[in-house]
C-alpha positions as CSV (number, residue, x, y, z in Angstrom):
1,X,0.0,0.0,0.0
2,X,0.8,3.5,-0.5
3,X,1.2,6.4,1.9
4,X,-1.8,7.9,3.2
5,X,-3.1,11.7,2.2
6,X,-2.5,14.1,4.1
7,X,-5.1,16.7,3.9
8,X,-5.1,20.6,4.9
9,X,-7.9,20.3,7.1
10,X,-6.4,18.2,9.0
11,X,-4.0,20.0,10.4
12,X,-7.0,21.8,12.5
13,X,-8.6,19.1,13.8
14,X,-4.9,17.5,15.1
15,X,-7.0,14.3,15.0
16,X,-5.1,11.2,16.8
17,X,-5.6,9.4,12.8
18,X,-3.9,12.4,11.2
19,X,-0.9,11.9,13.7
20,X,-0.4,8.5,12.8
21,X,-0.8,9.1,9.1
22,X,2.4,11.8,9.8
23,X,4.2,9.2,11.4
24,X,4.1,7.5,8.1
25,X,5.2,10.4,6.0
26,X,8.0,11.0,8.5
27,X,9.1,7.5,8.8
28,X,9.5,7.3,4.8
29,X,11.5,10.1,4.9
30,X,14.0,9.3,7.2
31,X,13.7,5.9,4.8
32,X,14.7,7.8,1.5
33,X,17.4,10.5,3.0
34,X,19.3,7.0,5.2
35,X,18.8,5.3,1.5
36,X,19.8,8.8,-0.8
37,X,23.3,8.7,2.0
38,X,24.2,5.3,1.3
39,X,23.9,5.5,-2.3
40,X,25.9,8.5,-2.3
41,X,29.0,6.4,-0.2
42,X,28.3,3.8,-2.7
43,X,28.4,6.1,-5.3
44,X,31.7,7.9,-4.2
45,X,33.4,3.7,-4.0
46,X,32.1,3.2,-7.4
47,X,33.7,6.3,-9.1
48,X,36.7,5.6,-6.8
49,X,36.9,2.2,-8.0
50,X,36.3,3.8,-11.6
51,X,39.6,6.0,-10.7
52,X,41.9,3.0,-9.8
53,X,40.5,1.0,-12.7
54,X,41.3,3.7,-14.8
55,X,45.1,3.6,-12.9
56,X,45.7,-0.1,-13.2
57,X,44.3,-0.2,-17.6
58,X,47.0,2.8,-18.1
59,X,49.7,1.2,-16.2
60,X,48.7,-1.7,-18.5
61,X,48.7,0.3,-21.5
62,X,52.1,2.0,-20.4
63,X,53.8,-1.3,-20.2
64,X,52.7,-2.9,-23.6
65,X,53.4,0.8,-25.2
66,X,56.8,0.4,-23.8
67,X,57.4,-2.9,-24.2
68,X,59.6,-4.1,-27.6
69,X,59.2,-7.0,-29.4
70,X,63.2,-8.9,-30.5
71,X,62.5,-11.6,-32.9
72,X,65.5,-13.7,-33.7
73,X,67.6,-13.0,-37.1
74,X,68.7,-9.5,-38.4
75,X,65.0,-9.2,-40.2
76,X,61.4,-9.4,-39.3
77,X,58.4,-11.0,-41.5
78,X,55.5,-9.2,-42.3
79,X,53.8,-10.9,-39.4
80,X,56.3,-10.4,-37.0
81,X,56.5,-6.8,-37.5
82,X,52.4,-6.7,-37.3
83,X,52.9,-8.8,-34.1
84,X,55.5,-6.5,-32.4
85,X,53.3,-4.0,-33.3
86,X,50.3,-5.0,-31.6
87,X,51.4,-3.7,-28.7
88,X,51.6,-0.6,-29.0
89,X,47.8,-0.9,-30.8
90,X,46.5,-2.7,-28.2
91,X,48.2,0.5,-26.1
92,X,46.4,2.9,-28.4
93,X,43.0,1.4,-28.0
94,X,42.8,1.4,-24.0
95,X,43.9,4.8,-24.1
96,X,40.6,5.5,-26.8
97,X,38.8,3.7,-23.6
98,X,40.1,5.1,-20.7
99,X,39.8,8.6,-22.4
100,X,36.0,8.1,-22.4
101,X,36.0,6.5,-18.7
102,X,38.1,9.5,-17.3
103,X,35.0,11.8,-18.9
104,X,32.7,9.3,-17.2
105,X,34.6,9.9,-13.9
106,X,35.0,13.4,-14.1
107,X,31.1,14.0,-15.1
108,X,30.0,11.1,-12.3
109,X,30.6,13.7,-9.3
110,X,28.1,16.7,-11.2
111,X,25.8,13.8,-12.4
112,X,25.2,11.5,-9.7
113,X,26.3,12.8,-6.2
114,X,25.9,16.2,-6.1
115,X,22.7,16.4,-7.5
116,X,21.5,13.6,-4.4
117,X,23.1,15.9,-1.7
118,X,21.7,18.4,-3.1
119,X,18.1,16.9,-2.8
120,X,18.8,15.3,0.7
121,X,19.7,18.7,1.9
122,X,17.1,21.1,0.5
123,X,14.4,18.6,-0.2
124,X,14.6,16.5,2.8
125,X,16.8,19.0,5.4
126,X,13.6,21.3,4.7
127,X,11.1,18.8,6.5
128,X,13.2,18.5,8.8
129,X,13.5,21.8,9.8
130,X,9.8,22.0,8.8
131,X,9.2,19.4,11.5
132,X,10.8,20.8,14.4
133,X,8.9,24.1,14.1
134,X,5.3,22.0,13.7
135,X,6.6,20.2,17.0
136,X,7.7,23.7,18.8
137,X,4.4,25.4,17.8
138,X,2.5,22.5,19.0
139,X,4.1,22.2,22.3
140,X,3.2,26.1,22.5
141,X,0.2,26.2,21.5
142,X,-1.2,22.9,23.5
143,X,0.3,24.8,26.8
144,X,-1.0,28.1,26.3
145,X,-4.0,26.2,25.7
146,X,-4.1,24.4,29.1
147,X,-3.6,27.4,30.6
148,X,-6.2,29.3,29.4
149,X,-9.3,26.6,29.9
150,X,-8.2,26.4,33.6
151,X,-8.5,30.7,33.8
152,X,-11.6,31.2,36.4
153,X,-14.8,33.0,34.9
154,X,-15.0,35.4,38.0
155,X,-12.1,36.8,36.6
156,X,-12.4,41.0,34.7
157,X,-14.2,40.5,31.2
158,X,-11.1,42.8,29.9
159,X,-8.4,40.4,31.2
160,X,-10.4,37.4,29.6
161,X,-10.8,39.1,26.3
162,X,-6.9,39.5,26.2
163,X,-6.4,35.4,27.1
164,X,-8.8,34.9,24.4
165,X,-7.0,37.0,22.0
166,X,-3.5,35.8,22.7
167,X,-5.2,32.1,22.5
168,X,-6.0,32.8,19.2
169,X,-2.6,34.3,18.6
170,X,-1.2,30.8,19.2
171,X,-3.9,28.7,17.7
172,X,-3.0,30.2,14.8
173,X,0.7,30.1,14.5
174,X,0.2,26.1,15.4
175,X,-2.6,26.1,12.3
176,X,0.5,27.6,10.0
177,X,3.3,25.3,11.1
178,X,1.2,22.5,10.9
179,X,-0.3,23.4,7.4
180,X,3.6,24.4,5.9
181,X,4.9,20.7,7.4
182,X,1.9,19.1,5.4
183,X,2.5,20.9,2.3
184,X,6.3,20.6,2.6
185,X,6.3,16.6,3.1
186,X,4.1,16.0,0.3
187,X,6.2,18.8,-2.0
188,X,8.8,16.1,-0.9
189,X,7.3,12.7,-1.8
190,X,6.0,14.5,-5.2
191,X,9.7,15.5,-5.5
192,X,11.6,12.7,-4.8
193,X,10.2,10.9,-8.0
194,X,12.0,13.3,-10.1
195,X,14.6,14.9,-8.4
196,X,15.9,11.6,-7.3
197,X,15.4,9.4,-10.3
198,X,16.9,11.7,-12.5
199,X,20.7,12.0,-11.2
200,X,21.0,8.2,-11.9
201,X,19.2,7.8,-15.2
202,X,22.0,10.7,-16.3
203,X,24.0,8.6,-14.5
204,X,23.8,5.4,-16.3
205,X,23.6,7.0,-19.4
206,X,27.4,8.2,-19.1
207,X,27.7,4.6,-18.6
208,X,26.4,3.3,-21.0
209,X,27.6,5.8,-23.5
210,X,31.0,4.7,-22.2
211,X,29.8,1.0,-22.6
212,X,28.8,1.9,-26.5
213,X,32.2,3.7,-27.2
214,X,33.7,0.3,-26.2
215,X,31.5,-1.7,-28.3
216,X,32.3,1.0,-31.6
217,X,35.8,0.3,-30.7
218,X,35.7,-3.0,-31.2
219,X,33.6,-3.0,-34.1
220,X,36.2,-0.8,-35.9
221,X,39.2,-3.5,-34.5
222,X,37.1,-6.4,-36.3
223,X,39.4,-6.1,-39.2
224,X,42.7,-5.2,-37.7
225,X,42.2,-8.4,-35.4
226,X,41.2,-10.9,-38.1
227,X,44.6,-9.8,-40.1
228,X,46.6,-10.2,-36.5
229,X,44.9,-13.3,-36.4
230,X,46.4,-14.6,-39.6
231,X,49.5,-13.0,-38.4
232,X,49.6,-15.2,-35.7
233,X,48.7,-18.7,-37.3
234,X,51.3,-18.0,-39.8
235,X,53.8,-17.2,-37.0
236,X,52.3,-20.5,-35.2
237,X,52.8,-22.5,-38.8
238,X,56.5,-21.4,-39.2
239,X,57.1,-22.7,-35.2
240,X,56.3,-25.5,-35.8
241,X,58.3,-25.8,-39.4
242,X,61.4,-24.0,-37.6
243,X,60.9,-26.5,-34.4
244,X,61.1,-29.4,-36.5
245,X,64.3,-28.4,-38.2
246,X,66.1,-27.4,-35.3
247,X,65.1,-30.4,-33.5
248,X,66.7,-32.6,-36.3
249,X,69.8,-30.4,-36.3
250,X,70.1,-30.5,-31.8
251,X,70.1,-34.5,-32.8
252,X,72.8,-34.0,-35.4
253,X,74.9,-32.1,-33.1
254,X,74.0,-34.3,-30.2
255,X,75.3,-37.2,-32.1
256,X,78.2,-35.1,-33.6
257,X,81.7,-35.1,-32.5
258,X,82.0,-32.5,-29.3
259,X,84.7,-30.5,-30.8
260,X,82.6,-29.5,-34.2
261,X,83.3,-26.1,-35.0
262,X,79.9,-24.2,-35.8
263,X,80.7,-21.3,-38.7
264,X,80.7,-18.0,-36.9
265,X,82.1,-14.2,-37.2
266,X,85.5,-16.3,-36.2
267,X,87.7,-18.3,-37.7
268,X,87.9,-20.7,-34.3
269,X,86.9,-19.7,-30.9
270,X,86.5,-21.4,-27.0
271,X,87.9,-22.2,-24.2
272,X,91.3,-22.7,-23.9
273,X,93.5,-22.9,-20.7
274,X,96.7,-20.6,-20.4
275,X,99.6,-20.9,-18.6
276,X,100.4,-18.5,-16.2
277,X,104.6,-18.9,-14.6
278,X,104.8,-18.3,-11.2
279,X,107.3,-17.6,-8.5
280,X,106.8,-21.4,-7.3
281,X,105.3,-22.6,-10.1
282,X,102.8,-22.5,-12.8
283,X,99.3,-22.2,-13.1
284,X,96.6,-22.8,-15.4
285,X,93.8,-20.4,-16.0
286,X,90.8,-20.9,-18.4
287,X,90.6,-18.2,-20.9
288,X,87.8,-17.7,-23.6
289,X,90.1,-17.1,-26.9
290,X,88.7,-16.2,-30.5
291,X,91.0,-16.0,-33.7
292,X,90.4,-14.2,-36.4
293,X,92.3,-15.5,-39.6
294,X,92.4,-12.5,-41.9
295,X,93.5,-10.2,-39.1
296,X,95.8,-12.8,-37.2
297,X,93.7,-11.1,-34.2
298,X,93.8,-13.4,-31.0
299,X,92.3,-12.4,-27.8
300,X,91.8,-13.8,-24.6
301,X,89.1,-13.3,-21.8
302,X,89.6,-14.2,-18.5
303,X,86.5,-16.3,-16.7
304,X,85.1,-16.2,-13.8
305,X,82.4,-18.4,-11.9
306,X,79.5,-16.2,-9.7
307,X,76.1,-16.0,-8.6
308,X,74.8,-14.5,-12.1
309,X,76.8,-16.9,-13.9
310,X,79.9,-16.8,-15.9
311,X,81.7,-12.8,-15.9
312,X,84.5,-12.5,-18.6
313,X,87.3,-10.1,-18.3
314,X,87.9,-7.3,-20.6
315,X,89.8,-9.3,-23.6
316,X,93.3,-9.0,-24.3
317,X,94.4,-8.7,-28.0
318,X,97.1,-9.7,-29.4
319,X,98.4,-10.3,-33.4
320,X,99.7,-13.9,-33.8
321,X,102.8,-14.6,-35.2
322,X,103.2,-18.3,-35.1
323,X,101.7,-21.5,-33.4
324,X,103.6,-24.6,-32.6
325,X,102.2,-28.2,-31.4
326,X,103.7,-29.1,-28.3
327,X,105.0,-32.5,-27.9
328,X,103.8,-35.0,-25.0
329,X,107.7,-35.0,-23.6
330,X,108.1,-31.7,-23.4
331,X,105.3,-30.6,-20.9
332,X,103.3,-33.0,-18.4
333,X,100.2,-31.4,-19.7
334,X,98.3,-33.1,-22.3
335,X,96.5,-31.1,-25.9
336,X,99.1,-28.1,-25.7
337,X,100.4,-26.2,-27.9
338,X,102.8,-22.6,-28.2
339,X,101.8,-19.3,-29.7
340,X,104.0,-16.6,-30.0
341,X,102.6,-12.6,-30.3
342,X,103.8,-9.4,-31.4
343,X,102.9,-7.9,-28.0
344,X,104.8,-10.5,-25.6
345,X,108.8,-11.6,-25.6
346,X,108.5,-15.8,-25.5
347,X,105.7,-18.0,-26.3
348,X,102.3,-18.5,-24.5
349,X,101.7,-21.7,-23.7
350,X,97.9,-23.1,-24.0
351,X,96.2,-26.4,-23.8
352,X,93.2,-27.2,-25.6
353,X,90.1,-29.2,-24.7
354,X,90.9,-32.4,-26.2
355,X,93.3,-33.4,-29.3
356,X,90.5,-32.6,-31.8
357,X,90.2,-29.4,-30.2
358,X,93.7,-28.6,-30.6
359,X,94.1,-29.7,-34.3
360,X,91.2,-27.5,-35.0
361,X,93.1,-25.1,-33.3
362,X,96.3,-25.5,-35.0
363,X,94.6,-25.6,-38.6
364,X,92.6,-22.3,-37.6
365,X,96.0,-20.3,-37.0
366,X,98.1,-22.7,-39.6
367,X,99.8,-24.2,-36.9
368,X,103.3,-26.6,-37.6
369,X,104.4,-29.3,-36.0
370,X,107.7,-29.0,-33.9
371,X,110.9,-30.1,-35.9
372,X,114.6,-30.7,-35.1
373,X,117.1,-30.6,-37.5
374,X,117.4,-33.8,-38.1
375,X,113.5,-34.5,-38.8
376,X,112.6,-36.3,-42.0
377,X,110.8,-33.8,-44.0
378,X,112.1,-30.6,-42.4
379,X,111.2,-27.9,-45.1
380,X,108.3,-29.7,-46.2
381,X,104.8,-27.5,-45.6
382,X,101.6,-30.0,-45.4
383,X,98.6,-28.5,-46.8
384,X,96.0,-27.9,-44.0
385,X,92.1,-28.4,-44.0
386,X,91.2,-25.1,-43.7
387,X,93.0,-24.4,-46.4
388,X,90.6,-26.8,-48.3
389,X,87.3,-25.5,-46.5
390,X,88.6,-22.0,-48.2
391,X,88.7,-23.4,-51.4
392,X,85.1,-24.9,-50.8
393,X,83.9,-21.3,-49.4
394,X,84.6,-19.6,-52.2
395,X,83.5,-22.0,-55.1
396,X,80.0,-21.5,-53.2
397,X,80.2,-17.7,-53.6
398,X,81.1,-18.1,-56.9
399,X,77.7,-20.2,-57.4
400,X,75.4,-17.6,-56.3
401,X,74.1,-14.7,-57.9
402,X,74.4,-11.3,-56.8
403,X,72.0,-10.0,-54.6
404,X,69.5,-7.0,-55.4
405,X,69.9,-3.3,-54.7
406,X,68.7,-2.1,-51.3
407,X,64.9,-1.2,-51.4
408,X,63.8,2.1,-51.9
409,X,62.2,3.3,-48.6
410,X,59.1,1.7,-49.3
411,X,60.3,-1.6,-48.8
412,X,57.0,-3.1,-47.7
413,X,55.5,-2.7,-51.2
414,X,55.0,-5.6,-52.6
415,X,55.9,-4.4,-56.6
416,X,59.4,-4.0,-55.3
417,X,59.8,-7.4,-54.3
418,X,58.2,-8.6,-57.6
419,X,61.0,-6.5,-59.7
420,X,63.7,-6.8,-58.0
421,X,63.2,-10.9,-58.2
422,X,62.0,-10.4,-61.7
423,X,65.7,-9.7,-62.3
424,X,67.4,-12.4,-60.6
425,X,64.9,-15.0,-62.4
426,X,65.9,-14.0,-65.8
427,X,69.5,-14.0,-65.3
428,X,68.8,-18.3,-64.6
429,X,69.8,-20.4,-67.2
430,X,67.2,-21.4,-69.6
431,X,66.8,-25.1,-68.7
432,X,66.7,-23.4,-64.8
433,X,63.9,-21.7,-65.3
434,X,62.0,-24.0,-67.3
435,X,62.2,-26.7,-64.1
436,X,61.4,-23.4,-62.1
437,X,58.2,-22.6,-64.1
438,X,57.3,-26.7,-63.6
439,X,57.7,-26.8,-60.0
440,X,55.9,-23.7,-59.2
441,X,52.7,-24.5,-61.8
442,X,52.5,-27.8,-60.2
443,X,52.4,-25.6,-56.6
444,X,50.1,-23.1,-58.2
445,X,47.5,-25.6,-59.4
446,X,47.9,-27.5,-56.2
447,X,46.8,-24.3,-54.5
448,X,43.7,-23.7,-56.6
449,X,42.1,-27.3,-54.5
450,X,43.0,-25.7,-50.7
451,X,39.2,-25.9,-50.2
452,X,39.7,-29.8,-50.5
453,X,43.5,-30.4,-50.1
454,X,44.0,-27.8,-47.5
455,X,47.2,-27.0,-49.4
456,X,46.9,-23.1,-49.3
457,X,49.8,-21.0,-50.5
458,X,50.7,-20.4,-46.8
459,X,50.9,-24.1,-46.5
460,X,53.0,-25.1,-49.7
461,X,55.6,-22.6,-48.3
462,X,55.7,-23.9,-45.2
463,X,56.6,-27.4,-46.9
464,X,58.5,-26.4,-49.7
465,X,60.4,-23.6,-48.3
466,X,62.9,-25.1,-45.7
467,X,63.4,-27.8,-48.8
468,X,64.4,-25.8,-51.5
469,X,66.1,-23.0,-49.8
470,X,68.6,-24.8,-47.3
471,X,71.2,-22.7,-46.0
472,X,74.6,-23.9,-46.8
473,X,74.8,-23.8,-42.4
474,X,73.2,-25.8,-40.1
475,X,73.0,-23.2,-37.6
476,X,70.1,-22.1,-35.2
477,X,70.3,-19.0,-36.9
478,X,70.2,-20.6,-40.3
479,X,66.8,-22.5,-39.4
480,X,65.6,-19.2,-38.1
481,X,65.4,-17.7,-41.8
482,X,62.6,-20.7,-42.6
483,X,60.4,-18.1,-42.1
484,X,62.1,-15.6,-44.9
485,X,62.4,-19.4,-46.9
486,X,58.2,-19.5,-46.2
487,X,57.6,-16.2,-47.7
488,X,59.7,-16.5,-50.8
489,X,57.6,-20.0,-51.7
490,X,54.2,-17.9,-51.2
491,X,55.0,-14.9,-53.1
492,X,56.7,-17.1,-56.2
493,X,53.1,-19.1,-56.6
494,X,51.2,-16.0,-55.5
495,X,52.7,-14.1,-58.6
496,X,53.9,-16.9,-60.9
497,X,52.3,-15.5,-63.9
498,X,54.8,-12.3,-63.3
499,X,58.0,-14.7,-62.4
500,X,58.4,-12.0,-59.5
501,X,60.0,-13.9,-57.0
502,X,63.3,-15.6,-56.3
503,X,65.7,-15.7,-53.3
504,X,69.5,-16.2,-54.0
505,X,68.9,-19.1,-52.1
506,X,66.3,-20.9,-54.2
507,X,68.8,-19.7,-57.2
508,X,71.7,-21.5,-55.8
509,X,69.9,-24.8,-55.3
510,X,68.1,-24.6,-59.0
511,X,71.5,-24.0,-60.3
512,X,73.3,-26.8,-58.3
513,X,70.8,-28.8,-58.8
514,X,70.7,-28.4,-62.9
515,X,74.8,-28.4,-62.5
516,X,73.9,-32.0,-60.9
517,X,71.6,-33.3,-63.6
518,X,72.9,-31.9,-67.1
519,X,76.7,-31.4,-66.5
520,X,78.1,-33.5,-64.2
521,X,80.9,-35.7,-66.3
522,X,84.2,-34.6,-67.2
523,X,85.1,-33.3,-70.5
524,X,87.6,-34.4,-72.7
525,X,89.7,-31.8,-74.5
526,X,92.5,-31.2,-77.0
527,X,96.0,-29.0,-75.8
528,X,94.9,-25.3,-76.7
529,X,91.5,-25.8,-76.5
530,X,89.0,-22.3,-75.7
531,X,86.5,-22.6,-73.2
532,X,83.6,-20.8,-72.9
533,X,81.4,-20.0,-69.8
534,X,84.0,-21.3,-67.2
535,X,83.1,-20.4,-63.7
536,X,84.0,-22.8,-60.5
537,X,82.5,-25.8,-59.5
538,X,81.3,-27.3,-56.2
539,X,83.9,-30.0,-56.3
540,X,87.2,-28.2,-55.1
541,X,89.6,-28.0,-57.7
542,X,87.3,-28.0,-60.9
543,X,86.0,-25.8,-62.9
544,X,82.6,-25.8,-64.8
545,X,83.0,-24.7,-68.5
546,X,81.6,-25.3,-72.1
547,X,83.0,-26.6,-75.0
548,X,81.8,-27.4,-78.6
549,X,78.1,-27.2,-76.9
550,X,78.8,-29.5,-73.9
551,X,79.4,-28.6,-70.8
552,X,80.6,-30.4,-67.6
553,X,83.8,-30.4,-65.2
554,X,87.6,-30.0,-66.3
555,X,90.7,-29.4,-63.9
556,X,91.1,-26.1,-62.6
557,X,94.9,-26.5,-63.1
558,X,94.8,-27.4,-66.6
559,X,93.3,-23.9,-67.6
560,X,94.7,-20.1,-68.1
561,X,92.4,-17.3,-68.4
562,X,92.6,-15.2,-71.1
């Protein structure tokens, strides 16, 4: 039920009923202004709460603006630079958000609470106040009242007609505070529908504004996050290409002789232990030492062992001069062998790791073996393998071709890369490109059934890739460029019908593999013969060249350029 009416009339008959009716007018008041003081603290933690949301999301966006992606290998993919990117777009969309939620905040305090303090005050502090001067004037009048009923009738007509003037004096302010206190706690119940309502529905309406803003956000991300998406599947596709490869190649160094020596900016580097002559003795101090062959640049690093793990020493540098194996009999260490410096007087004495170690050591800095005079074969100077592995080295840089200019600096648009290859393509051999124009039709008519063989063009890179375009390495960082491999594969079949694209890579392998196929026997050949497209060949110590229309291999040491 609803509260009762209160009527004017009432208020002069100041019947018991009418009482009670303002009782229930009073007690809903002190209902609503209690309620209207706990939304307002509730209020005030919401829009706090608001404030240290709003804190925590730009922290949050702070971090990932801040925050920069390192992929492994000197370049980045297409989707790796979109995923390093996301970040800092991620970043830029909060900040969109918490823009709007910082106007919802800063509007929340005009909107919602002062409004409702407002009303509690005004509205409800006016009954109040209304209230107590009813209750004063009734006390007064009731009392004046009592008094003047119990004034005796033998008293002077003139002091009678005074009591009954000033009884009517008092009746009357009690009739006024009585009617204003009506009229002001139903101006109040009428009010409160209104006055009250209305702070919130502006209120929520900030809100949900803020709400919407979100909601248009995301609708205008919908196609920035389906091409991240694709981003990262593709990113996901090449880990798992990459992960198989360098798998295989942790097994095949697993397996592989300890002292291998992985291709690096040296010519050989590790540890090495150096002695050090003391006053009662000698000690032996591991060192981390890299030579450099061009250069003849040696330098050794002090180690050290501690909490965080190994610390090297600022390295010492030195320019070798010569390198001497050290015979068993002449030291009680084992794997040692003597360099000699420009910097230092005497030799420095070092022991390897094992005796592969130091042979691959001693071929690195062209190390000899020590002699006497009376040694068979004094003079004599053994060829070496690296000697050998620089022979190989350069018959493979021989094989491939030169690679393109640098991009212009729009090197994301995609005609570049088509020209750019376009050139390299055409500078193949003509039976080369005609098994390039098979194997990539096949690819490209494989592609158009993806809907049924699931063989997209991401896919067939994926696959063929890695297998075409093997590094001449079998390095970690070498599998890392899988993903460069992937790309080339997807823009060849994407734009066969332009020939557009070609890594140096893929070139190399068509070529070697062609050079395997069609030319590899040995021609025969007359004294004074003239060759024609000679350039080296895989096999060390051969040349590839042409004569009388055929082509295949012919000693390197037979032949004078002209």
């Amino acid at each position: 039920m609803g509260l009762p009416t209160l009527e004017f009339s009432d208020s002069f008959l100041d019947s018991p009923d009418f009482r009670e009716r303002l009782k229930c007018h009073e007690f809903e008041l002190e209902r609503t202004n209690k309620f209207i003081k706990d939304l307002i603290k509730d209020g005030n933690m919401l829009i706090t709460a608001f404030k240290n949301l709003s804190a925590a999301v730009q922290k949050f966006s702070q971090s990932l603006q801040e925050f920069q992606f390192e992929c492994i290998g000197d370049a980045e993919t297409d989707d790796e630079v979109n995923i390093a990117q996301s970040f800092k777009e991620f970043s830029q969309l909060l900040n969109t958000v918490e823009e709007e939620r910082r106007r919802l905040i800063q509007n929340a305090d005009d909107v919602l609470i002062t409004p409702l303090e407002k009303f509690r005050k005004e509205q409800i502090g006016a009954a109040k106040e209304g209230k107590k001067k009813f209750d004063k004037e009734t006390e007064k009048y009731y009392s004046t009242l009592e008094r003047h009923l119990s004034l005796s009738s033998k008293k002077k007509d003139s002091f009678l007609q005074e009591a009954d003037s000033q009884i009517d004096k008092e009746r009357q302010l009690f009739y006024d505070a009585s009617l204003e206190y009506v009229f002001k706690i139903q101006e109040v119940q009428e009010k409160k529908k209104f006055e009250f309502v209305e702070p919130l529905l502006a209120f929520l309406q900030g809100l949900f504004t803020f709400y919407h803003e979100g909601y248009e956000l995301a609708h205008e991300l919908e196609p920035y996050k389906q091409q991240l998406q694709f981003n990262l599947q593709n990113a996901r596709n090449n880990f798992v290409s990459t992960k198989q490869e360098v798998e295989k190649l942790m097994k095949r160094m697993r397996s592989a002789d300890q002292d291998y020596k992985p291709p690096g900016q040296w010519t050989m580097e590790g540890f090495l232990y150096v002695q050090e002559k003391r006053p009662l003795g000698c000690t032996w101090t591991r060192h981390y030492c890299t030579f450099e062959k061009g250069s003849k640049t040696f330098t050794m690093s002090s180690t050290e062992h501690k909490s965080n793990g190994l610390v090297l020493s600022p390295a010492e540098m030195f320019k070798l001069k010569s390198c001497i194996r050290r015979k068993t009999d002449s030291i009680d260490k084992r794997f040692c062998f003597d360099v000699e410096v420009v910097e230092r007087h005497g030799v420095v004495t070092l022991q390897a790791l094992s005796e592969t170690n130091r042979r691959l050591w001693l071929e690195a800095m062209d190390g000899k073996e020590p002699v006497r005079i009376n040694t068979l074969g004094l003079y004599r100077i053994g060829g070496v393998n690296s000697k050998v592995q620089k022979l190989m080295s350069t018959a493979f840089c021989f094989l491939l071709l030169p690679p393109p200019p640098p991009p212009p600096p729009e090197s994301d648009d995609q005609n570049y890369r088509v020209c750019a290859v376009h050139a390299l393509v055409h500078k193949l051999p003509d039976r080369n490109k005609e098994m390039l124009e098979l194997l990539i039709q096949h690819l490209v008519t494989v592609s158009t059934q993806s809907k049924f063989n699931l063989m997209t063009v991401s896919n067939l890179g994926v696959i063929f890739g890695p297998t075409l375009m093997r590094s001449q390495e079998e390095t970690v960082a070498a599998m890392m460029n899988i993903k460069f491999q992937n790309i080339v594969m997807e823009i060849l079949i994407e734009n066969f019908d332009k020939v557009s694209s070609l890594s140096s890579y893929l070139i190399y392998y068509i070529i070697y593999i062609n050079i395997m196929i069609y030319h590899s026997h040995e021609l025969s050949f007359p004294q004074g013969a003239m060759f024609t497209n000679v350039y080296p060949s895989i096999e060390p110590g051969w040349l590839q060249a042409t004569l009388d229309g055929k082509t295949g291999l012919i000693p390197e040491n037979y032949v004078v350029y002209l």
